[in-house]
C-alpha positions in Angstrom: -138.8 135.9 44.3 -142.5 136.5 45.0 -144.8 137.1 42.1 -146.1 140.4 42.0 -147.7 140.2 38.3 -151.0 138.5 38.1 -152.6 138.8 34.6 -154.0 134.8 33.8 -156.9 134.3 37.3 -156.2 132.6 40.1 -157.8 129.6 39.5 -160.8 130.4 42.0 -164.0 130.9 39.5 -165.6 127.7 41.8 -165.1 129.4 44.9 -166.7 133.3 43.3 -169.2 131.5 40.7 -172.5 131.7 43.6 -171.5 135.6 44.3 -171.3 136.4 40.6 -174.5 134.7 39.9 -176.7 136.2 43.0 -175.0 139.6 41.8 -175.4 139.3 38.2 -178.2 136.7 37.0 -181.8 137.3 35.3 -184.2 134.7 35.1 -186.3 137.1 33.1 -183.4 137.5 30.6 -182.8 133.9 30.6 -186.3 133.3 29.9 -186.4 135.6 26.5 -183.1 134.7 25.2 -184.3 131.0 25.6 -188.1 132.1 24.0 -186.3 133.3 20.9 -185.4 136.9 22.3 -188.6 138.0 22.2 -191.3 137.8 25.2 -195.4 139.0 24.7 -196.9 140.7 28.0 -199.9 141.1 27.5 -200.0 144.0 25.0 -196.1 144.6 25.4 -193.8 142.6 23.5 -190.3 142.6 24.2 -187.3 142.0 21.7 -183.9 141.7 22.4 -181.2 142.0 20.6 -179.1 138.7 19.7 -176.0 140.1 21.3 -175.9 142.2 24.6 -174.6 143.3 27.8 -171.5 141.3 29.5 -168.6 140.8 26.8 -165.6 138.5 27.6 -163.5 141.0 28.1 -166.2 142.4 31.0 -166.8 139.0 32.5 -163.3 138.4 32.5 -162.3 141.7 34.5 -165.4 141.0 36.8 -164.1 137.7 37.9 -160.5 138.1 38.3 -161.4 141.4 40.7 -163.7 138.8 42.6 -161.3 135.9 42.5 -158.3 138.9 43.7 -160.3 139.6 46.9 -160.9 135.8 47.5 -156.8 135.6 47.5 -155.8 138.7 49.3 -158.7 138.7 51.6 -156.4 140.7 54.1 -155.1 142.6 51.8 -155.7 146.1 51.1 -157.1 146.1 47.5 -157.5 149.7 44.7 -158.4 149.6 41.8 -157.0 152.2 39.3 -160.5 154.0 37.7 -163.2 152.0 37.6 -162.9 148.5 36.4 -165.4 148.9 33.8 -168.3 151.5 32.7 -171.2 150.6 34.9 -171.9 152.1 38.4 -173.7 148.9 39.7 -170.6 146.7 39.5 -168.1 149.5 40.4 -170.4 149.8 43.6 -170.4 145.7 44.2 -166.7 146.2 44.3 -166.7 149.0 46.2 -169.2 147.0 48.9 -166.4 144.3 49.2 -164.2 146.2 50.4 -162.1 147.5 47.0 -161.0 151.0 47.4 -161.2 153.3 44.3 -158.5 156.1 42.8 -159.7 158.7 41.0 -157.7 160.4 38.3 -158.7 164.4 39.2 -159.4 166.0 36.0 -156.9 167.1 33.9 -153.9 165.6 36.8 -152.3 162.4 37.6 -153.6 159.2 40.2 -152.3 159.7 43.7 -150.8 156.2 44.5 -149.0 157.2 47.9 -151.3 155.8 50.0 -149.9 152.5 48.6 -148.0 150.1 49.9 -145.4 147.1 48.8 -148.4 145.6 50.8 -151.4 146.6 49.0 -153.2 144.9 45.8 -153.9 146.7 42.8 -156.1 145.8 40.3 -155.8 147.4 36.5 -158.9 148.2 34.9 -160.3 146.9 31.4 -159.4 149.7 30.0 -156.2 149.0 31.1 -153.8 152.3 32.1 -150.4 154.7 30.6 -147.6 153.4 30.3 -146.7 155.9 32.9 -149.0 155.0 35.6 -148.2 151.3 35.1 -144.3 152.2 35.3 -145.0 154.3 38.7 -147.1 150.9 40.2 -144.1 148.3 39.5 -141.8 150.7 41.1 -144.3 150.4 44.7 -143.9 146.7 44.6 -147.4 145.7 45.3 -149.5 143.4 43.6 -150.5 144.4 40.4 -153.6 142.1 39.2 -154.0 143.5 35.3 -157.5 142.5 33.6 -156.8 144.9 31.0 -159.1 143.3 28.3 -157.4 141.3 25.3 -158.4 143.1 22.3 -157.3 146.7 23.9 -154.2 145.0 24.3 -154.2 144.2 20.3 -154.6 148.0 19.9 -151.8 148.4 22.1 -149.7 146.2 20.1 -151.3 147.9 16.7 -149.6 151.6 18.1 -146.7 150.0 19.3 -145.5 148.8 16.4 -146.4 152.2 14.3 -144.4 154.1 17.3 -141.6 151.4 16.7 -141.2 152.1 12.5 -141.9 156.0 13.2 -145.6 156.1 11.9 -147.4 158.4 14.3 -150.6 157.1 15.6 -153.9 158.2 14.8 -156.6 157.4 17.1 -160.0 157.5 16.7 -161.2 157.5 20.1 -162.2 159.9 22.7 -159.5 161.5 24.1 -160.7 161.8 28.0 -161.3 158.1 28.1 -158.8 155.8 30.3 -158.9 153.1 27.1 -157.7 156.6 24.7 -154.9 157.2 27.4 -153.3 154.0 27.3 -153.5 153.4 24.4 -151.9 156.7 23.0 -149.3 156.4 25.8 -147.8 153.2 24.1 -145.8 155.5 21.7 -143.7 157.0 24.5 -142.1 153.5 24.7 -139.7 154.8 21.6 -138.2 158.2 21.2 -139.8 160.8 19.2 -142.9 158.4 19.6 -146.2 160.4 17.9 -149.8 160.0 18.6 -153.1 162.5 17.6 -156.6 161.6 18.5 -159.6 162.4 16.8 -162.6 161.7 18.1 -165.3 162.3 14.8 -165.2 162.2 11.1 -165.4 166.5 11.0 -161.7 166.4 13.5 -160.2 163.6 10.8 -161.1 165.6 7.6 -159.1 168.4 9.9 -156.2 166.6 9.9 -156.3 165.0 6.2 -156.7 169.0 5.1 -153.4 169.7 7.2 -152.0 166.7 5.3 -152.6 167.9 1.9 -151.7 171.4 2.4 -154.6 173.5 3.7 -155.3 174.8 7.0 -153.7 176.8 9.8 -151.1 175.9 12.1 -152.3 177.8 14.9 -156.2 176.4 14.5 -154.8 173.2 14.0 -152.7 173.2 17.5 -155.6 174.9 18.9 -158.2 172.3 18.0 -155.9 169.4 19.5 -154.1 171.4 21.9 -154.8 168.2 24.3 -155.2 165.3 22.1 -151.4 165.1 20.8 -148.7 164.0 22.1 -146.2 166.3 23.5 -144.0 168.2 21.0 -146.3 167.5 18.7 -145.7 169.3 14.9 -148.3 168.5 12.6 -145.9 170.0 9.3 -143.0 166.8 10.7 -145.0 164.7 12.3 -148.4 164.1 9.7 -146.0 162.7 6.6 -146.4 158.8 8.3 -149.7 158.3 9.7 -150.6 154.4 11.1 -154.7 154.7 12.2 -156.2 153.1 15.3 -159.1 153.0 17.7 -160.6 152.7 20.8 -162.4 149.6 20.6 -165.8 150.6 21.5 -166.0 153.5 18.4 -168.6 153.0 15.8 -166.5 150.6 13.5 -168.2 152.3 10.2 -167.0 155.6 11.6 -163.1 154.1 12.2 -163.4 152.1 8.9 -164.0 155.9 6.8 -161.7 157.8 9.0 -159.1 155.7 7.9 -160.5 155.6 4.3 -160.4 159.5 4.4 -156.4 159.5 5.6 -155.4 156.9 2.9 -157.0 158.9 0.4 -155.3 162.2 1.5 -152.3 160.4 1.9 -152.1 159.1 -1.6 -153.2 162.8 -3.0 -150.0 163.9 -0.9 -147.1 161.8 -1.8 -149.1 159.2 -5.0 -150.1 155.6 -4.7 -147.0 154.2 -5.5 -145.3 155.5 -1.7 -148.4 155.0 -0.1 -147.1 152.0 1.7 -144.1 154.3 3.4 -146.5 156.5 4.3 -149.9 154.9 5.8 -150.8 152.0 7.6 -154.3 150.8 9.2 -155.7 147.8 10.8 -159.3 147.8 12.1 -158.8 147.4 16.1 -162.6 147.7 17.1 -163.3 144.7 19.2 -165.3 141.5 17.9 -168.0 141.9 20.9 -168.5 145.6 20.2 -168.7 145.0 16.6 -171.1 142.0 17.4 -173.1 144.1 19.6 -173.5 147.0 17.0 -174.6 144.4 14.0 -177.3 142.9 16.9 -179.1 146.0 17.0 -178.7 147.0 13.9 -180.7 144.0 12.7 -183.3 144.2 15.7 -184.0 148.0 14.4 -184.7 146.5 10.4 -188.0 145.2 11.8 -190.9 147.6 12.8 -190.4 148.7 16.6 -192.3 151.6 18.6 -189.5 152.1 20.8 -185.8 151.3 21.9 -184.7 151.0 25.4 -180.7 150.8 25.3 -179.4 150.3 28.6 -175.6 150.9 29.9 -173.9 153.1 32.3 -173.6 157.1 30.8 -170.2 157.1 30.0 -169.9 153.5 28.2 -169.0 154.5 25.3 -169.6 151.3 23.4 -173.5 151.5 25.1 -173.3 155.2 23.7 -172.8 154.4 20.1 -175.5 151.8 20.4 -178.0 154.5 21.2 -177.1 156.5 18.5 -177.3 153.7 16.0 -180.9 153.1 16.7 -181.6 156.8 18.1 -182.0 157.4 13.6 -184.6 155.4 13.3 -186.8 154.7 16.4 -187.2 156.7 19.5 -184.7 155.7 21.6 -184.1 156.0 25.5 -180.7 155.5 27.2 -180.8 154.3 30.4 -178.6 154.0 33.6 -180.9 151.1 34.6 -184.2 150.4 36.1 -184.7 153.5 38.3 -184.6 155.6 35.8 -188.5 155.0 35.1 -190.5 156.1 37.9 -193.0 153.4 39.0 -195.8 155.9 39.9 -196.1 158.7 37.2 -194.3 156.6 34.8 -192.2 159.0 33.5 -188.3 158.2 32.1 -185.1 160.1 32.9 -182.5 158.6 30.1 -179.5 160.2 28.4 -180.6 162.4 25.0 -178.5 160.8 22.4 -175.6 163.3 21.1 -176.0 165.3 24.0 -172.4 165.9 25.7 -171.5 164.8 29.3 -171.8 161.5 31.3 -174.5 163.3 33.2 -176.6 164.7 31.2 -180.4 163.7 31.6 -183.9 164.4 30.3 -187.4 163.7 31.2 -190.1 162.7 29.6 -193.7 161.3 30.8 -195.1 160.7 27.9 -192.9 157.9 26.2 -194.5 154.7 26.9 -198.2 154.7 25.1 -200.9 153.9 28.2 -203.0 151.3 25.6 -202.7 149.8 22.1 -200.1 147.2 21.5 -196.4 148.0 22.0 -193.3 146.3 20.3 -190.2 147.7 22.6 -186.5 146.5 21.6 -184.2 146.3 24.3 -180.3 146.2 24.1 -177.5 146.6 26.0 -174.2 147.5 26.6 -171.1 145.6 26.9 -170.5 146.2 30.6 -174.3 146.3 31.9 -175.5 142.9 33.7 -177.8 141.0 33.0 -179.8 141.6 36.2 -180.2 145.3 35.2 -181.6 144.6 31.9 -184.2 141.9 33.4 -185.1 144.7 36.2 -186.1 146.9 33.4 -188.2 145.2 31.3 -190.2 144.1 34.7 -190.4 147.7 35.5 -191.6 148.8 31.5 -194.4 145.8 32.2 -195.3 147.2 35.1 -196.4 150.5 33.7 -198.4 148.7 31.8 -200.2 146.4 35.0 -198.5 143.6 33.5 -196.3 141.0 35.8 -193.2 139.6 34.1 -193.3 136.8 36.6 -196.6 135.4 35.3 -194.9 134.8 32.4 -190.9 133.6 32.7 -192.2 131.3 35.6 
């Protein structure tokens, strides 16, 4: 029987390596991390954090969607979403010929335009249970680069679904990674999830749990972030807490302190254990990434340029860990600072919506010495952040290339 299930590469990183590189690759990056992560322009220096940008999990999805249209090269290849958070390399795909489906808001992917012939490639993120179900049933190729620790979520909720715990997910509901990840509970019957995306929506639900609060407001609030049939009085006695992997892990770490706690109050420590169950699920490289910056930001710094596609969540939460204690601009990429009036368009930390921009022209000082720290997020390339540090030097008449050789 043909294979139809590729998740372990097709052996073809030689043969993709050159595109990947001419795609991907900054000498300029290369340059600071091999300086010591930090780089002096004249009266600019440069710091970058000691982890950024690509993650395994992102290099790994990147390749095996180059390697897939090096094996099926007559194939027609989709891609379910977007095979990570950052428009540059969802366009690169899009240039080789990859084809995109877009869930419409609020509905389901339309996969009858494909075919027993056709390739499919599975985000990251990964996707429902559903969705998944409805591609095996085509018969076409499925190539899954779903990453490895959203599948240890995955296994995390399945197993709470399995005992009759109902999942708790910190996470943001809208987001593919959320989806499939809650979706693992309809594998069982009467399978539960909830998803909270803040601290303020988890004290919601430990009040419920310990007696206060209103029905009705409480199915209001959450009206689409439960699963279906949900009933907070049946289904909140077993709680087993998760996360999407790119959440602030202090955030997930007192969420879940908050539920034990109002667990315990509800039925005492001695049944805790029949009632609660955690297991910290945010990913090492997001956690990595979030301890980086949190140590570039302990040293003085006039500025912080965080730089990731909008609706990365894990480049999101970076911003708003530095965004408390030095200005901070989130950037798409490079051309979001204008080369002639040097003004920045970035993403206003806390503000809702992928899309959301404001302006400033005054953010980068004309004269004086200038410390700038520069992150990035786990899905941005390398040749984006190298692009934007020339393009922050050349406000200030200074030429990166004088300097990295």
């Amino acid at each position: 029987m043909e294979q139809t299930y590729f998740r372990k590469g097709f052996g073809l990183k030689g043969a993709i390596e050159g595109a990947l590189a001419a795609d991907y690759h900054s000498r300029v990056v290369d340059a600071i991390r091999s300086a010591g992560y930090a780089l002096q322009v004249g009266d600019l220096t440069f710091r970058l954090a000691g982890e950024f940008g690509f993650c395994y999990g992102v290099d790994r999805a990147v390749e095996y969607a180059y390697e897939t249209r090096t094996k099926f090269p007559g194939k027609r290849t989709f891609l379910v979403g977007e095979i990570i958070h950052n428009p540059h390399v969802n366009q690169k795909l899009e240039a080789m010929g990859v084809q995109f489906l877009h869930r419409p808001e609020g509905g389901e992917f339309d996969f009858s335009v494909i075919t027993t012939d056709d390739v499919v490639i599975l985000p990251a993120f990964g996707v429902t249970v559903k969705d998944f179900e409805r591609l095996r049933a085509i018969g076409c190729v499925l190539v899954d680069t779903t990453c490895g620790s959203v599948l240890n979520v995955w296994k995390r909720v399945d197993s709470y679904a399995r005992d009759g715990f109902t999942a708790l997910v910190h996470g943001k509901h809208h987001h593919e990674e959320t989806k499939a990840t809650s979706s693992q509970v309809t594998k069982y019957p009467g399978g539960k999830y909830l998803v909270v995306r803040d601290m303020a929506e988890a004290r919601l639900v430990c009040d419920y749990i310990e007696g206060a609060g209103s029905r009705e407001r409480f199915m209001t609030i959450f009206s689409d972030k439960m699963s279906p049939g949900f009933d907070p009085n049946a289904d909140l006695g077993r709680v087993g807490v998760a996360n999407q992997t790119t959440m602030l892990s202090g955030e997930s770490l007192a969420i879940a302190a908050e539920v034990r706690k109002s667990l315990e109050r509800r039925w005492g420590a001695a049944a805790l254990g029949e009632h609660f169950r955690t297991f910290d699920t945010i990913c090492s490289a997001t956690q990595e990434r979030q301890d980086a910056v949190l140590k570039l930001i302990a040293d003085p710094l006039d500025l912080m340029v965080v730089i990731g596609g909008y609706n990365s969540s894990n480049t999101t939460h970076l911003a708003a860990i530095c965004h408390d204690k030095v200005p901070t601009y989130h950037i798409a990429d490079a051309a979001c600072i204008d080369p002639t009036d040097g003004s920045i368009r970035y993403r206003p930390v806390g503000v809702g919506g992928d899309h959301t921009e404001a302006r400033s022209e005054d953010w980068l000082p004309g004269e004086g010495l200038l410390t700038i720290g520069v992150t990035a997020g786990a899905s941005t390339p390398n040749n984006k952040i190298g692009e934007t540090i020339e393009r922050i030097a050349a406000l200030r008449g200074a030429t990166i290339g004088e300097v990295v050789g």
